[in-house]
N, C-alpha and C positions, 0 to 999 in steps of 0.2 A: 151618349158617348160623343165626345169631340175627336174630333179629327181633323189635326190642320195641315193643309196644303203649301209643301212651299214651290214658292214660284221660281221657274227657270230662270236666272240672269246668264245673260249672254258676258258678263265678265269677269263670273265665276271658272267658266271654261278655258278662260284663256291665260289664266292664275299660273297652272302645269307648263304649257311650251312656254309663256314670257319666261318662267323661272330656266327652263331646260336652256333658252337663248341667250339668256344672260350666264348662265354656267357657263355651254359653251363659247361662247367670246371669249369671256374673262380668259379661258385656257389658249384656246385659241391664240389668241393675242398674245402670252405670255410666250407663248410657244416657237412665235417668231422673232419676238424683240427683246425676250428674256434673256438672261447672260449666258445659258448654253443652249439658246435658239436661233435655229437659221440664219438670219441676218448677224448673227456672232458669229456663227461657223464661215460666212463668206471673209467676215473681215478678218479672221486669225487664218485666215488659207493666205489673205494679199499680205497678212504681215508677215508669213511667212517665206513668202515669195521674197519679198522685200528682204530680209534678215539673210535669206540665203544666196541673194546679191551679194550683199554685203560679207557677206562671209568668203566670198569665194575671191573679192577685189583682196581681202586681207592675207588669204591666203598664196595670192600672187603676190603682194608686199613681201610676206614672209619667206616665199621660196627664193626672191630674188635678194633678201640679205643673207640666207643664208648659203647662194650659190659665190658673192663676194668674200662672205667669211671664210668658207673655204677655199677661197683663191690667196688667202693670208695665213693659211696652218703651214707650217713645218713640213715639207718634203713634196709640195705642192706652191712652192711659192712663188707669186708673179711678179718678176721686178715691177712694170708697170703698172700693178694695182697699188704694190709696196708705193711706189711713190705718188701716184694719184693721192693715194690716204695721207702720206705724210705732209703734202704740200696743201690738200685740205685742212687740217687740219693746225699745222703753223701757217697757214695764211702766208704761202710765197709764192712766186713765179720767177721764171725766167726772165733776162731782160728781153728773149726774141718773142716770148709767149703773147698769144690775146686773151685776155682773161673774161668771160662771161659770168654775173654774178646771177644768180636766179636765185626766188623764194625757196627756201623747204617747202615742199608738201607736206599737211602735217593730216596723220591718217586718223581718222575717225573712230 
């Protein structure tokens, strides 16, 4: 009767954890850099920080045309807006006036 021996290799053993280390990394990894991993979750916090900046410069844009427009409706009206806008608008002055031209801001 035969009977054969097989012999211990030492890198038969280590076939199990290399394979378990490389599983876990692979996840691992994915898990930080992946597109709904960590390192995405911080940058869509700053972009949202960012957006909500911005959102809030527009919403002061907005409140402040709309606190003008109504200084121009009907039973509310300012002579002094009234003519602000009108002489904006046809490009006139007084002869005693100093006239300042500045850029538009133009809002993002």
């Amino acid at each position: 009767m035969w009977t054969r021996h097989h012999k211990q290799t030492k890198t038969g053993r280590l076939i199990v954890p290399a394979l378990a280390v490389m599983f876990l990394s692979y996840f691992g990894f994915h898990a930080y850099h992946g597109e709904f991993g960590i390192y995405s979750k911080y940058r869509l916090e700053a972009r949202a920080v960012e957006l909500q900046a911005r959102l809030d410069t527009i919403r002061g844009h907005r409140l402040e045309i709309e606190r003008r427009v109504h200084m121009l409706h009907d039973g509310s009206l300012e002579k002094d807006m009234l003519d602000e806008q009108a002489r904006n608008a046809l490009n006139i002055s007084h002869a005693d006036e100093l006239t300042i031209m500045r850029p538009m801001a133009i809002a993002n």
